[in-house]
C-alpha positions as CSV (number, residue, x, y, z in Angstrom):
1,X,17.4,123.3,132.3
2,X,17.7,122.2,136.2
3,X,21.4,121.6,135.8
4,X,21.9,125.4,134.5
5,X,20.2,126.5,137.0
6,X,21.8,124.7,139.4
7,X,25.3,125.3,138.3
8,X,24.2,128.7,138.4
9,X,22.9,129.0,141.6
10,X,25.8,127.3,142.7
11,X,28.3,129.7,141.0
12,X,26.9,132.4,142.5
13,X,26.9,130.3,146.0
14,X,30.9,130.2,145.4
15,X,30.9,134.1,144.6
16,X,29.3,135.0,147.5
17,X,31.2,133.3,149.5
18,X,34.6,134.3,148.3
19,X,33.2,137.6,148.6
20,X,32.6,136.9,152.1
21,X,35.8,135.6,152.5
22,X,37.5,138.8,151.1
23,X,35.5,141.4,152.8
24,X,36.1,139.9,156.2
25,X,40.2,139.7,155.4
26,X,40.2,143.2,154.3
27,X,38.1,143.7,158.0
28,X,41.1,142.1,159.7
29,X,38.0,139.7,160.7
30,X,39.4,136.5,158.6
31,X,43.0,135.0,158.0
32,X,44.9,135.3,155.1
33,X,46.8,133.2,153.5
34,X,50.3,134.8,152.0
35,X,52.4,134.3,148.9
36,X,55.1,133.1,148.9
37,X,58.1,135.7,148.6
38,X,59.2,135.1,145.1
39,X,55.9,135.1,143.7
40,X,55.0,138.5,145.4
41,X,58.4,139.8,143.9
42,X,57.8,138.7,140.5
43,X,53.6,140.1,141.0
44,X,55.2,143.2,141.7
45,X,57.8,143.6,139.0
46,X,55.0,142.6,136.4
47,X,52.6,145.2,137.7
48,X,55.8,147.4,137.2
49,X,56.6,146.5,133.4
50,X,53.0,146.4,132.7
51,X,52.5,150.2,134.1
52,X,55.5,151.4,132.7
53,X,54.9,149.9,128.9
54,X,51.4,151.7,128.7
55,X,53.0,154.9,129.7
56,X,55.8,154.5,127.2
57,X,53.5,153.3,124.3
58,X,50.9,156.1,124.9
59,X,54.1,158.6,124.9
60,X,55.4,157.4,122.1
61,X,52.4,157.5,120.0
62,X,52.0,161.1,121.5
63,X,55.6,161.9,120.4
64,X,54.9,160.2,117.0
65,X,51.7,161.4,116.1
66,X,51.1,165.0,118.0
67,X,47.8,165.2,116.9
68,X,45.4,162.4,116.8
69,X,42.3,163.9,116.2
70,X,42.8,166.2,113.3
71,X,41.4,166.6,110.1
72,X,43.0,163.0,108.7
73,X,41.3,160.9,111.6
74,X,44.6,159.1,111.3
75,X,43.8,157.2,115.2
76,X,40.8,156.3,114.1
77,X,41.5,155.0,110.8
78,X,44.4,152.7,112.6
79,X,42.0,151.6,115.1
80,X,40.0,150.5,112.1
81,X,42.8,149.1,110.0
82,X,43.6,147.4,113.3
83,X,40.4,145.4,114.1
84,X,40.2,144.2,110.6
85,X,43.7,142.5,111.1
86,X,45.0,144.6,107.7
87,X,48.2,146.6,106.7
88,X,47.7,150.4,107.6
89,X,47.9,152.3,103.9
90,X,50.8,154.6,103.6
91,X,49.5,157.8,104.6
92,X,51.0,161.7,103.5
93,X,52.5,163.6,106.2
94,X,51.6,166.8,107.2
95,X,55.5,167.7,106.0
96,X,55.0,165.9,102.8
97,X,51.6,167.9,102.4
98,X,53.1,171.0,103.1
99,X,55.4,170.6,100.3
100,X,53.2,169.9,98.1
101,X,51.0,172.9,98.8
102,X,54.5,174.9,98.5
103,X,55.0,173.2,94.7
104,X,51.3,174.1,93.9
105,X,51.4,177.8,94.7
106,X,54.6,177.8,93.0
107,X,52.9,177.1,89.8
108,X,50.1,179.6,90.4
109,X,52.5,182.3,91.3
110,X,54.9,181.2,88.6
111,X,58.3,178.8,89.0
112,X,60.0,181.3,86.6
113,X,59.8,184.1,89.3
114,X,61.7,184.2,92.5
115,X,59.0,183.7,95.2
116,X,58.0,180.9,93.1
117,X,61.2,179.2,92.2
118,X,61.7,179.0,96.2
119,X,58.8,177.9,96.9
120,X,59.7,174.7,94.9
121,X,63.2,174.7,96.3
122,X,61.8,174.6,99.8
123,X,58.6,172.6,98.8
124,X,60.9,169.6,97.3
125,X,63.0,169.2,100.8
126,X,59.8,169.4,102.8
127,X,58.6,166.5,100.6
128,X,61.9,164.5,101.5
129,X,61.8,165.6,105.0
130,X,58.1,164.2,105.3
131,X,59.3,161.2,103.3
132,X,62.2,160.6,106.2
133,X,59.1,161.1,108.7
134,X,57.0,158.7,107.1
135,X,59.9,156.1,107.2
136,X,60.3,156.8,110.9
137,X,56.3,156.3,111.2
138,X,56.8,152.5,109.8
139,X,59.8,151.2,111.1
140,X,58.7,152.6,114.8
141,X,55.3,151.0,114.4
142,X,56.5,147.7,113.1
143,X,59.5,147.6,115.4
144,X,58.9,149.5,118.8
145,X,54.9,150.1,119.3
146,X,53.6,146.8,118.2
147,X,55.4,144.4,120.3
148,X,54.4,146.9,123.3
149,X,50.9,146.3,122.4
150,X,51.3,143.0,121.7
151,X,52.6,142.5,125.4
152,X,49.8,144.5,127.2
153,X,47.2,142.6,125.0
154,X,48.6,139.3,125.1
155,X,50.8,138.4,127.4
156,X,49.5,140.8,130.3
157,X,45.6,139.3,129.7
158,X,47.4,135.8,129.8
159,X,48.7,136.8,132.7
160,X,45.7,138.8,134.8
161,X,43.4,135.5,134.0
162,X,46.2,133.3,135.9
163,X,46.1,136.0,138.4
164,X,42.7,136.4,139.4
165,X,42.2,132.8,139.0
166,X,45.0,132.1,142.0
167,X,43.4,134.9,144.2
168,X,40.2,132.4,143.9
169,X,42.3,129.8,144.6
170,X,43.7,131.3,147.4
171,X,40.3,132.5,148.7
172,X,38.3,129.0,148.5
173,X,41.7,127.8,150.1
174,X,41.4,130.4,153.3
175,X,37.6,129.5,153.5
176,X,38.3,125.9,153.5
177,X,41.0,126.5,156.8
178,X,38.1,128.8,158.1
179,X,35.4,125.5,158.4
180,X,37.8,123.1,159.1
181,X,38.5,125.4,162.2
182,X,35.0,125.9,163.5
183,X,34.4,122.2,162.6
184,X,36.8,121.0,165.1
185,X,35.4,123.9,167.5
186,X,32.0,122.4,166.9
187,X,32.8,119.0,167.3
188,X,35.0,119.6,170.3
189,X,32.3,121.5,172.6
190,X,29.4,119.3,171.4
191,X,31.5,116.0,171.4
192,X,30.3,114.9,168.1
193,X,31.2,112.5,165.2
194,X,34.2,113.5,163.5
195,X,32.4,113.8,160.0
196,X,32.2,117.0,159.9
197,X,36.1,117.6,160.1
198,X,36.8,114.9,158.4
199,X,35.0,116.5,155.4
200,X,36.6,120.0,156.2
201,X,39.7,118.4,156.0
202,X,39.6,116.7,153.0
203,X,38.3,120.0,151.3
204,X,41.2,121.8,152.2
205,X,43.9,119.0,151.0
206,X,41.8,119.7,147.6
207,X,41.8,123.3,147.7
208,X,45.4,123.3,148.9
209,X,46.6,121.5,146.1
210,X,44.5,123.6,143.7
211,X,46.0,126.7,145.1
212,X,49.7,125.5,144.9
213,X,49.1,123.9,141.5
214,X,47.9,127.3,140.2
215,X,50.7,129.3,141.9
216,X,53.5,127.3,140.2
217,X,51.1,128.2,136.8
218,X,51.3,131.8,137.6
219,X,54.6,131.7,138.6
220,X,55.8,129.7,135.2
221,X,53.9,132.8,133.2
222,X,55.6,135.8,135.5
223,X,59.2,134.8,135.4
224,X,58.0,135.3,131.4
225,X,58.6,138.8,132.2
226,X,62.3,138.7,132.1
227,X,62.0,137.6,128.3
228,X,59.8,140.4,127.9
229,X,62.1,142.8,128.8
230,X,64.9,141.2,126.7
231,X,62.2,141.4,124.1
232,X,61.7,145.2,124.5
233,X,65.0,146.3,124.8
234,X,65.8,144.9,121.5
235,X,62.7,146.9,120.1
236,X,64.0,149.8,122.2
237,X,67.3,149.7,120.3
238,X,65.8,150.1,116.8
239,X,63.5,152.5,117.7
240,X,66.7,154.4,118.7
241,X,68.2,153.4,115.3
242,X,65.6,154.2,113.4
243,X,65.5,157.9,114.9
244,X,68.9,158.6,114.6
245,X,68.3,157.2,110.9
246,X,65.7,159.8,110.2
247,X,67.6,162.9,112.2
248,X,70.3,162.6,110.6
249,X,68.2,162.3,106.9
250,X,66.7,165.6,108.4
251,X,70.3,167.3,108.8
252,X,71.5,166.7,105.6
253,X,68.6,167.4,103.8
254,X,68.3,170.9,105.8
255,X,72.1,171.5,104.8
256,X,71.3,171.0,101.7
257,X,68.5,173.6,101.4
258,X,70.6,176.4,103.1
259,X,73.2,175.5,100.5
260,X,70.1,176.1,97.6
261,X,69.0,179.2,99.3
262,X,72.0,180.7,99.8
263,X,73.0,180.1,96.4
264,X,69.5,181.4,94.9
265,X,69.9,184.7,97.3
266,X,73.7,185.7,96.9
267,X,72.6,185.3,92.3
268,X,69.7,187.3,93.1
269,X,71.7,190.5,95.2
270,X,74.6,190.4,92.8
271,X,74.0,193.3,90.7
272,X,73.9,193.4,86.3
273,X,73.3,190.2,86.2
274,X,69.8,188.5,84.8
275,X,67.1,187.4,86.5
276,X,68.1,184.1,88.0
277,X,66.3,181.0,89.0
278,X,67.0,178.9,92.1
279,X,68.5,175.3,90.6
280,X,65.7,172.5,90.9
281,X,66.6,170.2,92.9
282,X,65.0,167.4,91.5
283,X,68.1,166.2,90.4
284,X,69.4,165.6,93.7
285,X,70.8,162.4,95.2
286,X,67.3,162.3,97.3
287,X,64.9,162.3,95.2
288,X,65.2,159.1,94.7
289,X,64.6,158.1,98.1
290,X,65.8,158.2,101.9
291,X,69.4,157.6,101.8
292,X,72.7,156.6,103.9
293,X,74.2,158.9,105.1
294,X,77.3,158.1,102.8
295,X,75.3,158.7,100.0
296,X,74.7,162.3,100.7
297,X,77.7,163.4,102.2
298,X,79.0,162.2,98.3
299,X,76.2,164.0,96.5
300,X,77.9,167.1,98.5
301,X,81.0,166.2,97.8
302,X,80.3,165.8,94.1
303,X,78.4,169.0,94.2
304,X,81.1,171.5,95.8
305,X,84.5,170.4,95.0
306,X,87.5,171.6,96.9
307,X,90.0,173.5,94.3
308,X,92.6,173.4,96.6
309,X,95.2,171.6,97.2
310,X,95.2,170.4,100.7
311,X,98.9,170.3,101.6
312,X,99.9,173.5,100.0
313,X,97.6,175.8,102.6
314,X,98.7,176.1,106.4
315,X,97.4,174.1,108.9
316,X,94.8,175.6,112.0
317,X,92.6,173.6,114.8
318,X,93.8,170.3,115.0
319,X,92.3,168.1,117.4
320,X,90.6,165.3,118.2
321,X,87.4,163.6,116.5
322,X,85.8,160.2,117.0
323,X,84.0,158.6,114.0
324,X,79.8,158.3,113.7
325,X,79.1,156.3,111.2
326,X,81.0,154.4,108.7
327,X,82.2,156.5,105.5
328,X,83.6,155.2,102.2
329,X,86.2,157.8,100.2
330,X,84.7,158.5,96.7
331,X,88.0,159.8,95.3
332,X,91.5,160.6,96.3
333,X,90.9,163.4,98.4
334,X,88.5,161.5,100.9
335,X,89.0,159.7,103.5
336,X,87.5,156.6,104.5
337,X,86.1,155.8,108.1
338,X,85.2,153.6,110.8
339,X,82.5,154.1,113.0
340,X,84.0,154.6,116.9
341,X,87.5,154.8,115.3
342,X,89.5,158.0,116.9
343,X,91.7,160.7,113.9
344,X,92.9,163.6,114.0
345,X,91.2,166.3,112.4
346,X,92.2,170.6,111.3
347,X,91.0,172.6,109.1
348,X,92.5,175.0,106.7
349,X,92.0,178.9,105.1
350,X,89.0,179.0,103.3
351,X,88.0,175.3,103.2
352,X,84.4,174.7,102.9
353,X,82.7,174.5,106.9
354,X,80.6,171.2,106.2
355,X,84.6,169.5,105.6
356,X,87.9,168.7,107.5
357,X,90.9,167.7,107.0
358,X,91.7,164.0,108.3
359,X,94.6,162.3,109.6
360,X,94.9,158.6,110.9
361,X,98.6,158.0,110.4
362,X,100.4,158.6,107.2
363,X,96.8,158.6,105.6
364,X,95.3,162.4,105.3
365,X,92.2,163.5,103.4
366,X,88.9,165.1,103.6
367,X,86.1,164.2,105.8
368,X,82.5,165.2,106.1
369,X,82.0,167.0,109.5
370,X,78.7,165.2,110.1
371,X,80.3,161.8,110.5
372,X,82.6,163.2,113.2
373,X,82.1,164.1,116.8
374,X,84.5,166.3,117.8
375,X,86.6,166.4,121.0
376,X,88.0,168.6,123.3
């Protein structure tokens, strides 16, 4: 019990002291000792990535998950998940959940009618769209926001211990230079033994290897940083993936529904005809899950067959296009890309908009206008 409180008393000795130390250094009443250059750079680029990760993550999340505290508690319940240390459950979006309230009042207003055949129509894409969201939800989490949060809890708490504990280093180090100099002051007007200084100095060869000992510690942790950012920029590049992945699911899927309702509404104004239902998609290439963009360009192209003949129809609007993504030909009539690869691309009368005709030397077919970015 006399040795806690003693190593108590004199822990709290040592406190007050370096707290004496710093107050009189912030008064301009002390000397300070000063980093060394590189280590103040590297301080300050780690206080940099630190400040500038929180903001992206909390951004992120915002962007991700616009609403945190709503009805589903869904912050809360991945707080919980969290602490536990197990996998977040697969949750519905609020897209997926709108579809489905669009399926159920179909069937209380009747999927036979109009109204109600739309609503199933539109409720079946909003159900994809919101599975595309929820992808984008899981592949962002695993792949952008945890290692970000990782980081700030990990490596940055690593880091802020070795900190603080060379700012006490530094600070026993200054008051050690600050007796040995009123030692020698002491001993020098009152012609004393050199004991005292002796002493000092030999407390300052301590707490001067201590310091530099620590430094090259804290040093070693923040030239860390630069794999850090290595690190994050990998994240950073499937976050973009994974968002152009889910955009473009989004496109297609939207085309798709225009196509639908389009198709429902020019059956339903043409007159003497019967009552006509808008066609279930269920049957679509989608349904079965999120798919490559390949895929659905060839459920289209299965869908809406050209019926003409390409080279038998004048040619208008050739230019210039450079290829998105890779696109296998699934007859023919297609034409197969390269992603980054340059064509040449036209048009002709009365071909379908979502289609062009393309060129890359003696080879010529169609080609999905969403793979393409066209130039001037």
């Amino acid at each position: 019990m006399d040795f806690n409180v003693k190593k108590l008393a004199c822990g709290a000795g040592v406190f007050f002291t370096r707290a004496v130390q710093f107050t009189e250094e912030k008064l301009g009443q002390a000397e300070k000792t000063e980093l060394d250059p590189h280590l103040e750079n590297l301080i300050t680029r780690a206080d940099s990535t630190k400040n500038w990760t929180e903001k992206i993550l909390r951004q992120t999340e915002v962007l991700l998950q616009p609403n945190p505290i709503d009805h589903t508690g869904a912050r809360i319940e991945e707080f919980i998940y969290d602490k536990l240390d197990k996998k977040l459950p697969s949750r519905t979006t609020n897209t997926e959940l709108l579809g489905q309230y669009m399926l159920e009042a179909a069937n209380e207003f009747g999927p036979g009618t109009p109204y109600g055949s739309t609503l199933i129509t539109v409720g079946e894409y909003q159900k994809r769209l919101g599975g595309a969201e929820r992808d984008l939800l899981q592949a962002s989490a695993v792949g952008f926001l945890t290692p970000l949060r990782n980081f700030l809890e990990g490596d940055w708490r690593t880091i802020s211990k070795e900190r603080r504990l060379l700012e006490n280093r530094r600070l026993d180090l200054d008051i050690c230079k600050a007796r040995l100099k009123k030692a020698k002051l002491a001993e020098a007007k009152a012609a004393l033994l050199s004991e005292e200084a002796d002493k000092a100095e030999h407390e300052l060869r301590v707490a001067q290897a201590e310091f530099d000992r620590q430094a090259e510690v804290t040093k070693l942790l923040l030239e860390g940083i630069g794999s850090t950012h290595l690190n994050h920029l990998r994240c950073l590049q499937d976050f973009a993936e994974a968002q152009a992945t889910y955009y473009a699911q989004c496109h297609h899927h939207m085309q798709d529904l225009q196509r639908e309702l389009s198709r429902c509404a020019n059956s339903i104004s043409t007159p003497h005809s019967a009552p006509v239902v808008c066609p279930d998609p269920v049957s679509s290439a989608f349904l079965s899950g999120p798919p490559s963009p390949g895929a659905s360009v060839s459920s289209l192209s299965s869908q809406r067959p050209l019926a003409m003949e390409q080279t038998q129809l004048p040619v208008t609007g050739t230019r210039k296009a450079k290829v998105l993504y890779d696109y296998e030909g699934h007859d023919g009539s297609e034409l197969s890309l390269l992603a980054d690869e340059l064509i040449i691309v036209h048009t002709v009368p009365g071909m379908d908009p979502d289609w062009l005709i393309g060129e890359r030397g003696n080879q010529k077919g169609k080609v999905p206008v969403t793979y393409l970015e066209l130039l001037s």
